[in-house]
N, C-alpha and C positions, 0 to 999 in steps of 0.2 A: 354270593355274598352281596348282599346290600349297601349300597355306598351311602355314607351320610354327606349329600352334598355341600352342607353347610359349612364342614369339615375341610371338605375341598376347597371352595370358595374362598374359607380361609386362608386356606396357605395359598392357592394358585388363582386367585383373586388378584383382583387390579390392588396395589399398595396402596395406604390410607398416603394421603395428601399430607404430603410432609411443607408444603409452602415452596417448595423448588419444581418450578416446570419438569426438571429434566433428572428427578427422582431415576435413578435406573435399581430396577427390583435386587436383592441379594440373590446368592448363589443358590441356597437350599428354596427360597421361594421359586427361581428358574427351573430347577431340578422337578420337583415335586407337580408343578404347570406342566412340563415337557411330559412326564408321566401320566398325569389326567389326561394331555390330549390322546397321547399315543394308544392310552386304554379307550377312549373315547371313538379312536380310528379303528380301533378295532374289531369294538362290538358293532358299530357302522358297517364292516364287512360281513359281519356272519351275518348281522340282521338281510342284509343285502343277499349272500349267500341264502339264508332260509326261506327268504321271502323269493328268489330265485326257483328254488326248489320243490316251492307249490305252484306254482304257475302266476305268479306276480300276486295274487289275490292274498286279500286280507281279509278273512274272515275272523267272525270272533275264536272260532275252534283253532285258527290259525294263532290270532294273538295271543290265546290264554298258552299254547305249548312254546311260544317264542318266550314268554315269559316264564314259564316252568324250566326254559333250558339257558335262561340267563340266567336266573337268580340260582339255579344247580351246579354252575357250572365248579369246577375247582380254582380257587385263584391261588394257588401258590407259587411259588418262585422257583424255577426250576434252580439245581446244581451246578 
């Protein structure tokens, strides 16, 4: 799946400037930031993991299937 990061940014994005220093973000905007990272830490590993797996080397043969098994991967929610 594709993320449209604009979409992200939006919600887990620095709040607009309300004129208060000490603005503290709402609940669903914490939530939804704490989730982008944690997806964020994750693909981090396996990229790390994959890139592990061929011998540290980044080839382009290497990139295009890093990219073929991220954007394949399933993202749904487990039960």
């Amino acid at each position: 799946m594709i993320h449209d990061t604009h979409f992200f940014t939006h919600f887990a994005g620095n709040p607009a400037s309300s004129g208060n220093g000490d603005h503290k973000p709402g609940l669903l905007r914490r939530i939804v930031r704490a989730m982008v990272e944690s997806r964020q830490r994750q693909t981090d590993r396996e990229i790390a993991r994959f890139l592990a797996r061929s011998g540290g080397r980044l080839t382009d043969d290497m990139e295009r299937r890093l990219t073929q098994y991220l954007l394949s991967r399933n993202c749904t929610i487990p039960d």
